[in-house]
C-alpha positions, 0 to 999 in steps of 0.5 A, a space after each residue: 500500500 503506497 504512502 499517503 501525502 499529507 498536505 498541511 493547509 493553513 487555517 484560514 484568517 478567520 480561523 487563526 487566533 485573534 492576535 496572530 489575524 491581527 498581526 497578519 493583517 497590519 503586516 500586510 497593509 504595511 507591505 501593501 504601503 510600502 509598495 504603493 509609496 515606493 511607486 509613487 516615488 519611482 513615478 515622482 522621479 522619473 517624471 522629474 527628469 522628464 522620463 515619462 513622455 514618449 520615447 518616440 522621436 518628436 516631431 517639430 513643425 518650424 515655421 521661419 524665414 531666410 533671416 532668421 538662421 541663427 534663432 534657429 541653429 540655437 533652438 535646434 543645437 539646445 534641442 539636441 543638447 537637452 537630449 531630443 537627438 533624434 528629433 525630426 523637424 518639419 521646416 517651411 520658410 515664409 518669404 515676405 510679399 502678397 501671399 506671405 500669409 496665405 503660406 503661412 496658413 498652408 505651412 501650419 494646416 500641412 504641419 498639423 496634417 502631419 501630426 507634429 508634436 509642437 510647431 516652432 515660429 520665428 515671428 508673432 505673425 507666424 505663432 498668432 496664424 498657429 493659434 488660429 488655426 490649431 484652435 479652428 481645427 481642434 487641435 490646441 493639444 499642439 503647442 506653439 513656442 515661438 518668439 516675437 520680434 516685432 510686436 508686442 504679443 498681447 496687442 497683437 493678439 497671439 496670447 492673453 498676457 505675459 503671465 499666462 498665454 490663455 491658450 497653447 502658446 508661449 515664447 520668448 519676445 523682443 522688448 521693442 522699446 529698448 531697442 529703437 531707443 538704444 539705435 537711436 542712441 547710436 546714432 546720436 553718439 555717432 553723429 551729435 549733430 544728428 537731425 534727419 533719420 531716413 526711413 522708407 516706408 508706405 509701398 515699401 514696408 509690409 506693415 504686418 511685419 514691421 508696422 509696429 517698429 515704424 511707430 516706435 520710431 515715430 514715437 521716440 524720434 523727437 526726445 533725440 531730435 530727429 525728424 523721420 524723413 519718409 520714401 514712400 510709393 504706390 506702386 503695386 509690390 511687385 515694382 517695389 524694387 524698381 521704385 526703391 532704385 529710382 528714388 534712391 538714385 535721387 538722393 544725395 549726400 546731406 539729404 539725411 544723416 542716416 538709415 533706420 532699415 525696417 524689417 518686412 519688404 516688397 523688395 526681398 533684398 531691399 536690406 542691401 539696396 539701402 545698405 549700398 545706398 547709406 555708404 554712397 552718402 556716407 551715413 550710418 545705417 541701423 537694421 535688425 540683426 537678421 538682415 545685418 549680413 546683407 546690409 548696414 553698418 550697425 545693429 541692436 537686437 536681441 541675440 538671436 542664438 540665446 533667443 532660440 535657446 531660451 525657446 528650446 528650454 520651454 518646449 522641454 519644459 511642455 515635453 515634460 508634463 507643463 501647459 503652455 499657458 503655465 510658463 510665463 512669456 518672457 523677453 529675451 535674455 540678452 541684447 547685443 550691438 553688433 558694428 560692421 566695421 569694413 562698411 563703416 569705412 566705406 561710408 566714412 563714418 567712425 564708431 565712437 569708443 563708447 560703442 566699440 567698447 559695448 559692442 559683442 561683435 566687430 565684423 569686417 564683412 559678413 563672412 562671419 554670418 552663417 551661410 544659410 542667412 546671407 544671399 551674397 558671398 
């Protein structure tokens, strides 16, 4: 007769004496505790290196301009030095003219079509065209990051205020106001006896874009002085250039004392033209830093490269978990001056120590610029 198992089965909680239940219960609720806390911890940890989101490679839509290169290497370089190597980009430049808009509007419904992960906008008019239309089509769970150079974003209706955009939006922004002040400034310390500050505008000036600068300039002028001395035309945009060469083969020296160059024209490479056009009469010129490599002799602006680091810093922050409207708009981190010291030759004027001392860059000539934002070697 073969032997017989014997198999011992613990007696139920129930059946256990009432210290050993209750000594087995309150070990088991500490073990379950200690699981549910040590979860939570690991889940607090890796969500504050930002190790929850997707390890799919991000999408991003970018929407800029030929100028606008160096914002964009430092937002793609700090991208990529925040740990997204793999990001895919999807990139459209808009060229300033009639349908600059229209393109606009078909670049960001083409990006959302393509289901990025953000979408990137060197210019208000680009980030306030996203908001539009993600919010027309339903899809404000797209972020926008973008930076404003020549407007401010709450009147010009991109976001609600500084504090907290009100909608998927967020970026960083010029403070206009130093910068017109600041060049205006320049001027005077180059010439003390500065009156007359050329500036070409209707017909030549895309007021979406630069519109805004054109009042500031209005507005601040008369505390240095100057009188704004206006080239205008109403000619239909596509003549713009052959209407700026006709009037500035009209000019001649003494007419003004300088060039303030707005950004934003008929005539794409009206930056050179006017920049040619200040060393023939032997005046400063000022312009954006964007259309620097291609003409004037000095510029103030924000520094581009920081700029677009600063915006690569906030759509980490909405990759890891944080709403657009929670990071507060913010101006850029720096201004710089940048003097074009072989044109100032041509033209005969001399920058005072006062500036050359300030100054974060001396260029000879615009082989210092990157490739991608000059149109002439």
């Amino acid at each position: 007769m073969s032997p017989v198992s014997k198999v011992v089965v613990p007696p139920p909680v129930s059946a256990m004496p009432q210290h050993a239940a209750r000594h087995f219960s309150t070990w088991a609720l500490a073990a379950a505790i200690l699981m549910v806390a040590t979860a939570a911890l690991a889940y607090w940890y890796v969500i504050s290196r930002g190790e929850v989101a997707s390890n799919a490679p991000k999408k991003v839509g970018i929407l800029s301009f030929r100028q606008f290169n160096d914002v964009t290497s430092g937002f793609k370089a700090e991208i990529m030095r925040l740990g997204y190597e793999d990001a895919q980009y999807i990139e459209r430049l808009a060229v300033p003219g009639p349908t600059m808009m229209d393109d606009i509007r078909a670049h960001v419904r083409e990006m959302i079509a393509q289901d990025v992960d953000a979408i990137w906008a060197s210019l208000e008019m680009q980030a306030k065209t996203a908001v539009e239309i993600t919010k027309e089509t339903g899809r404000t769970d797209i972020p926008i990051v973008f930076l404003a150079r020549f407007h401010d974003p709450v009147e010009y209706g991109v976001i609600e205020s500084f504090q907290s955009s009100g909608n998927n939006a967020t970026g960083v922004v010029t403070n206009l106001q130093e910068i017109v002040q600041r060049s205006l400034e320049f001027f005077k310390e180059i010439n003390p006896d500065f009156k007359r500050l050329g500036v070409f505008t209707d017909g030549f000036l895309v007021a979406d874009i630069g519109g805004e600068i054109l009042v500031e300039v209005n507005k601040q002028a008369p505390n240095f002085g100057m009188e704004i001395i206006e080239y205008k035309t109403n000619v239909p945009p596509p003549e713009a250039e052959t209407e700026f060469n006709r009037i500035a083969a009209g000019m001649e020296k003494g007419e003004i004392d300088g060039l303030y160059h707005i950004p934003g024209h008929f005539y794409g490479m009206q930056e050179e033209g006017e920049g040619k056009l200040a060393i023939r009469l032997g005046i400063p010129m000022v312009a954006p830093y964007e259309d620097l490599p291609n003409g004037g002799l000095f510029s103030y602006s924000d520094d581009f490269g920081e700029s677009g680091r600063q915006s690569a810093g906030i759509l980490d922050q909405i990759f890891k978990g944080t709403k657009p409207a929670d990071i507060p708009v913010r101006y850029g981190a720096n201004n710089i001056l940048t003097l074009m010291s072989g044109r100032a030759r041509e033209a005969g004027v001399t920058f005072p120590d006062s500036m050359l001392f300030i100054a974060k860059n001396i260029y000879d000539d615009n082989s210092a610029f990157e490739t991608e934002s000059k149109v002439h070697e």
